[in-house]
C-alpha positions as CSV (number, residue, x, y, z in Angstrom):
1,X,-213.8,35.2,134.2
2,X,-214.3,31.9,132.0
3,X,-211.5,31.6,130.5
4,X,-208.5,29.6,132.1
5,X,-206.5,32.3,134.3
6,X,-202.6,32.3,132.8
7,X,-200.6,33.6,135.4
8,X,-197.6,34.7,134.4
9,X,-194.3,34.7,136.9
10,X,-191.3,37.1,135.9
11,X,-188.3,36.8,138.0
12,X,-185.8,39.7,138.5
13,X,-184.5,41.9,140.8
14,X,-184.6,46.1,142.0
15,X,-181.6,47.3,142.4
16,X,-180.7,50.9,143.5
17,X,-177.2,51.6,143.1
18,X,-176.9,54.2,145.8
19,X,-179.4,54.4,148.4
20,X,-179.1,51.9,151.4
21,X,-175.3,51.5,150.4
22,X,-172.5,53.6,148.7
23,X,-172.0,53.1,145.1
24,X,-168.8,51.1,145.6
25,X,-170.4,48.5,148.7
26,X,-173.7,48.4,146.1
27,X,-171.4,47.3,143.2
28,X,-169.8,44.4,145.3
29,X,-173.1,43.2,145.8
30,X,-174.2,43.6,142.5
31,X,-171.1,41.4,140.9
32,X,-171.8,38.2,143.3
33,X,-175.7,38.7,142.7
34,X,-174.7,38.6,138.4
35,X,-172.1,35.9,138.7
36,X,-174.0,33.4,140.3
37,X,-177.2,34.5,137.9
38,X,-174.8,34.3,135.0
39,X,-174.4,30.2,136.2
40,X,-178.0,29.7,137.0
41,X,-179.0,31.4,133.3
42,X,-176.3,29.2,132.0
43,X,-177.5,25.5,133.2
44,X,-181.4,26.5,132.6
45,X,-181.9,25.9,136.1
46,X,-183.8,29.3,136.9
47,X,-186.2,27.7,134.3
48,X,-187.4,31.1,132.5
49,X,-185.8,34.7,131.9
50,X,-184.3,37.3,134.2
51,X,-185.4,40.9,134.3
52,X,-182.8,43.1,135.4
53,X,-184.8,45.9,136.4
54,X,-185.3,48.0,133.1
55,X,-181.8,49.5,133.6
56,X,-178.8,48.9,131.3
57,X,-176.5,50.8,133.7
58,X,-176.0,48.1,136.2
59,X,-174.7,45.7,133.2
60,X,-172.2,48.7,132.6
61,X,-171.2,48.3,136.3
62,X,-170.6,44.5,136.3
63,X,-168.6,44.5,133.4
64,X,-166.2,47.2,134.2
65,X,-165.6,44.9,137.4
66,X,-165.6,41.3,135.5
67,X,-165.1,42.2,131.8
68,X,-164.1,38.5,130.8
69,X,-167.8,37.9,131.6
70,X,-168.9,40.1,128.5
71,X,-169.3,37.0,125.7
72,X,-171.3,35.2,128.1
73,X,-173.3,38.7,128.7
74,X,-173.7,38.6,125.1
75,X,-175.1,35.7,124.6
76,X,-177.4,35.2,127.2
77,X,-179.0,38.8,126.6
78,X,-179.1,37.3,122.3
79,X,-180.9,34.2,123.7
80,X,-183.5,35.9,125.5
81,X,-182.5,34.9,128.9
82,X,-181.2,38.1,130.2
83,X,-183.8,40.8,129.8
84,X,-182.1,44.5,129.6
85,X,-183.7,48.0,129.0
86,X,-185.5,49.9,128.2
87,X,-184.2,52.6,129.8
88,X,-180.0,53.4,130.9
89,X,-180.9,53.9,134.7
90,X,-184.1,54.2,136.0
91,X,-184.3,57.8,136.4
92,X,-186.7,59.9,138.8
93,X,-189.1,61.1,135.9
94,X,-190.6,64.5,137.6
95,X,-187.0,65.6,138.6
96,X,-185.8,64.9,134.8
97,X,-186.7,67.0,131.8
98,X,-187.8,65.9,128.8
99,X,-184.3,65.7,126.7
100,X,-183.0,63.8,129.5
101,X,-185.8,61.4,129.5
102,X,-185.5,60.8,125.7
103,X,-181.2,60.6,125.8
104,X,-181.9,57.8,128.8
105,X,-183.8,56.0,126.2
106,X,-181.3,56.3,123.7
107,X,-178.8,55.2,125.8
108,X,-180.2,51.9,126.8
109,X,-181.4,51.1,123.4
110,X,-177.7,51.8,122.7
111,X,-176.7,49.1,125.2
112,X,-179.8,46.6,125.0
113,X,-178.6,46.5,121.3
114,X,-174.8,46.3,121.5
115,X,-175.2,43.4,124.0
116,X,-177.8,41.6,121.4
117,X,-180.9,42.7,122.8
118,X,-183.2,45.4,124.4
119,X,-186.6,45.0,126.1
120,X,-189.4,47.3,124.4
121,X,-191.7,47.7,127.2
122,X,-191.5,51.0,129.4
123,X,-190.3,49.3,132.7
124,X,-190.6,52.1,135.3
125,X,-191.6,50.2,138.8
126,X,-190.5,52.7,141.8
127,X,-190.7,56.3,140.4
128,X,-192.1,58.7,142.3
129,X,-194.8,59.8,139.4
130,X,-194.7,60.3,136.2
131,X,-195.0,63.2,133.8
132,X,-197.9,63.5,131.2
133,X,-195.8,63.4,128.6
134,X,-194.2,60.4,128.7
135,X,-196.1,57.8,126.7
136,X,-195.4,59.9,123.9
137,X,-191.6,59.6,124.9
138,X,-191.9,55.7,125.0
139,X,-193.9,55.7,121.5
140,X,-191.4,58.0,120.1
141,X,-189.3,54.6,120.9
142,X,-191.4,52.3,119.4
143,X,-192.4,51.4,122.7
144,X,-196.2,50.1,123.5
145,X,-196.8,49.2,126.4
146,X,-195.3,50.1,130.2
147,X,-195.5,48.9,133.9
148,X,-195.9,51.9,136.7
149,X,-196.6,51.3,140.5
150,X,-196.4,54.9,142.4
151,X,-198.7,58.2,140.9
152,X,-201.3,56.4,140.2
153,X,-204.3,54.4,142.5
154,X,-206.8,54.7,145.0
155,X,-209.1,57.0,142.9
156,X,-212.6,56.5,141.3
157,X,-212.4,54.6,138.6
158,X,-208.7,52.8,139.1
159,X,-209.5,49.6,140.7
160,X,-208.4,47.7,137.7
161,X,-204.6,46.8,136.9
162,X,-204.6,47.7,133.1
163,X,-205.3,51.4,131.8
164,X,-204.5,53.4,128.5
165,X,-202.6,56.5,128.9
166,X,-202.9,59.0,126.4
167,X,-200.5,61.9,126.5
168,X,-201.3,66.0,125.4
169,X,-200.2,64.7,121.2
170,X,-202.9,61.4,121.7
171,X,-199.7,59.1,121.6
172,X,-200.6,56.3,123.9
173,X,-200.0,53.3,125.8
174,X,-201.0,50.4,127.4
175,X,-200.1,50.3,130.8
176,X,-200.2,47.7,133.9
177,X,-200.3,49.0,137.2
178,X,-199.1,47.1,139.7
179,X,-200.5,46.1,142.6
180,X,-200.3,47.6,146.5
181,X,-198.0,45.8,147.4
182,X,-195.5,46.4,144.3
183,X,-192.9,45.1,142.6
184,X,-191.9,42.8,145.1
185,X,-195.6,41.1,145.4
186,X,-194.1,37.5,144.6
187,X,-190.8,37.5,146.2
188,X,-189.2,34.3,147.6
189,X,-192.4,32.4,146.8
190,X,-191.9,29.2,149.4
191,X,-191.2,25.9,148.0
192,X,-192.6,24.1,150.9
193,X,-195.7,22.3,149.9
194,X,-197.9,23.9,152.5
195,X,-196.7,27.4,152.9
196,X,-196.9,28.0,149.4
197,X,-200.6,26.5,150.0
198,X,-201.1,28.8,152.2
199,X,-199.3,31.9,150.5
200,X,-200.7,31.5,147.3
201,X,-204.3,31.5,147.3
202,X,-204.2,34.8,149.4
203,X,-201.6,36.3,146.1
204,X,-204.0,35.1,143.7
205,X,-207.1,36.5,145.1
206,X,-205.3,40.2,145.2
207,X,-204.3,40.2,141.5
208,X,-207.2,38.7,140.6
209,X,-210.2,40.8,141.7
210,X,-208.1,43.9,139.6
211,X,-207.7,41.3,136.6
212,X,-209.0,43.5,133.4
213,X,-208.7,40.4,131.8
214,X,-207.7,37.0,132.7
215,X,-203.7,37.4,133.1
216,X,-201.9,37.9,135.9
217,X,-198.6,39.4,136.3
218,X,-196.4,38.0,139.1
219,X,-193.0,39.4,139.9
220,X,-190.4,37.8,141.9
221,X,-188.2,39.7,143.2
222,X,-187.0,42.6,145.3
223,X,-185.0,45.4,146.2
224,X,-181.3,43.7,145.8
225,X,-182.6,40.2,145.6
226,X,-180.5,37.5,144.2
227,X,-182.3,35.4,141.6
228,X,-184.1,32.6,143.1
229,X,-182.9,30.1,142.3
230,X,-185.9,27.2,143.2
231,X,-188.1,29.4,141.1
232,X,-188.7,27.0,138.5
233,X,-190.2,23.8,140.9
234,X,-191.8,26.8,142.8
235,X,-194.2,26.9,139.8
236,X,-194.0,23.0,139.1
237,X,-195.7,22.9,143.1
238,X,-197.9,25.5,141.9
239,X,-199.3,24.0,138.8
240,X,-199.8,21.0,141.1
241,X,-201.6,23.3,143.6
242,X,-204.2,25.5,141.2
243,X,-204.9,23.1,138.0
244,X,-207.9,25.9,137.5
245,X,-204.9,28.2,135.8
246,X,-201.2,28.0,134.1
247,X,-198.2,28.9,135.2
248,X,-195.4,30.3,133.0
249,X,-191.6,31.8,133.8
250,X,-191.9,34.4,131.5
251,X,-191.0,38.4,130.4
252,X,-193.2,41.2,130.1
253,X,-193.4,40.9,127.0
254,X,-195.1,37.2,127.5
255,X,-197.8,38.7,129.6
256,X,-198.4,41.6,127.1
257,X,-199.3,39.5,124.7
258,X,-202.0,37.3,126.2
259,X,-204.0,40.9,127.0
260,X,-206.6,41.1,123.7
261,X,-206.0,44.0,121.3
262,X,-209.6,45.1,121.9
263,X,-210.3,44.9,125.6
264,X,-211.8,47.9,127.2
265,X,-209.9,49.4,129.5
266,X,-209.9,53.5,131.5
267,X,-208.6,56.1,129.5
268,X,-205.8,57.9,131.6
269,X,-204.5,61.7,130.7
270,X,-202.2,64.5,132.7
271,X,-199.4,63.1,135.2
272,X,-199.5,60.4,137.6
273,X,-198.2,62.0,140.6
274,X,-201.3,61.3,143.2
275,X,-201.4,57.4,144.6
276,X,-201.8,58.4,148.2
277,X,-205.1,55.5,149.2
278,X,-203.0,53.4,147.2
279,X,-199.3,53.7,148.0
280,X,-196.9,56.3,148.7
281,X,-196.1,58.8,145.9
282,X,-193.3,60.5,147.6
283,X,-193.5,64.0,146.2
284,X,-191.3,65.2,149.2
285,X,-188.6,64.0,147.4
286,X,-188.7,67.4,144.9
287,X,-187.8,69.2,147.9
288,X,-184.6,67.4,149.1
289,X,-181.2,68.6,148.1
290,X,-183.0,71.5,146.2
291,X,-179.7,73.5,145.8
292,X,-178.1,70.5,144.0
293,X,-181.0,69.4,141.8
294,X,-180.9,73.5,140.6
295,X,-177.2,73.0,139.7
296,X,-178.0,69.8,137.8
297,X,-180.9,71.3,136.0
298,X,-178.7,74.6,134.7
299,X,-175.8,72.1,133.6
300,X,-178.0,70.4,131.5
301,X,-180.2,73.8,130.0
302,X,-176.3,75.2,129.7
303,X,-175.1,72.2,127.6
304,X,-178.6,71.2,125.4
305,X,-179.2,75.2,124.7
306,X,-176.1,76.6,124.3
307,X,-172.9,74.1,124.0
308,X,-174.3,72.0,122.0
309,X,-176.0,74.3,119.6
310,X,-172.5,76.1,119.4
311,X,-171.2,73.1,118.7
């Protein structure tokens, strides 16, 4: 690469709102982590945007607990500072059918919009593959460009972190793949001089040899990680550190648009679903509470092909 590496550091957070913890001991966590990034967003000192996990849904739960924090919601998702959408919750996407895929959509466009904003890329960083069908979903939204992890890696000829994904109508998009080690590649990056010496070279060296093109996507963050709040001289030390690239607390949408319109990248078709040299794809997860999922999946034939055609 010859041109100056832009790296491109995107904090935010993954937050399931049942799995380790019931919904209600989730939620409590959930207020504290949004109240005190409500105050850090506030005074500028996180120094960038937040990414709240592609999932309007967990707005919808803070607000019903603090709903006096709603105009300063507002105005920090209008300003750009609080990143929401695309999606209403992040959904398992080979468990979902297609209508509920597209009303999901709706639904956090609905939000993202009614709270001043809503993040166009297609955010999807821990599901357990994806269906072939779904870039045409997202472009049916308007929606360009995506960021995947699982279903996807490992193989002949997907060594590199960019791809286009073409589904069965030739509606495509571009999408990053993230790295082995996921979503949670730059979390709690030290602010002590020489750890993050240390840390950092080895973090560069894995995005960069899977660089298409001289960008590199850093998420900071984990599953139910506050914001971190020293973030912003994290990439002062940094900029210190590597003067042979730039730093920049960005969104997505940032990174997206330092990758050329016309750089060549592998032309993807059919489902992700097989990442298994790469990182677990989980497709035992079809099998679990199978009775349940077949209730939930005749609800929703009985109300989209029947009720609501009736009605």
């Amino acid at each position: 690469m010859t041109d100056q590496l832009a790296v491109f550091v995107v904090p935010h957070t993954h937050w399931d709102r049942e799995w380790y913890e019931p919904l209600g001991r989730s939620r409590q966590r959930l207020v504290a982590m949004l109240d005190e990034l409500v105050e850090l967003l506030e005074s500028g000192e996180l120094g960038g945007p937040f990414l709240l996990d592609g999932q309007t849904v967990l707005l919808r739960d803070y607000l019903e607990i603090r709903p006096e924090q709603t105009p300063r919601v507002r105005a920090l998702v209008v300003a750009g500072k609080l990143l929401v959408g695309p999606w209403y919750v992040l959904a398992d996407e080979l468990l979902s059918s297609g209508e509920a895929l597209v009303r999901n959509l709706l639904l956090g466009r609905l939000d993202g919009t009614t709270w001043g904003g809503w993040l166009d890329v297609g955010y999807s960083p821990d599901a357990f593959g994806h269906p072939a069908m779904l870039p045409a979903i997202l472009a049916g939204f308007g929606i360009e460009q995506a960021v995947v992890w699982r279903g996807y890696g490992g193989e002949p000829g997907q060594a590199y972190d960019l791809f286009r994904w073409s589904a069965p109508d030739g509606s495509s998009v571009t999408v990053h793949h993230l790295p082995p080690l996921g979503y949670d590649m730059g979390r709690a990056l030290p602010l002590d001089d020489a750890r993050l010496r240390e840390v950092w070279p080895t973090l560069r060296a894995a995005l960069e040899r899977r660089a298409t093109v001289p960008a590199l996507l850093v998420l900071n963050g984990a599953d139910h990680h506050r914001a971190q709040s020293g973030i912003a001289a994290v990439v002062e030390r940094l900029r210190e550190i590597d003067r042979q690239a730039s730093f920049e607390l960005a969104s997505l949408r940032d990174y997206f648009s330092a990758i050329p319109s016309d750089v060549a990248m592998p032309d993807v078709r059919g489902e992700l679903r097989h990442s298994y040299r790469y990182t677990w794809t989980l497709q035992g997860v079809h099998a679990t509470r199978a009775r349940l999922k077949q209730s939930i999946a005749e609800g929703e034939r009985l109300l989209t092909r029947w009720a609501e055609p009736q009605a």
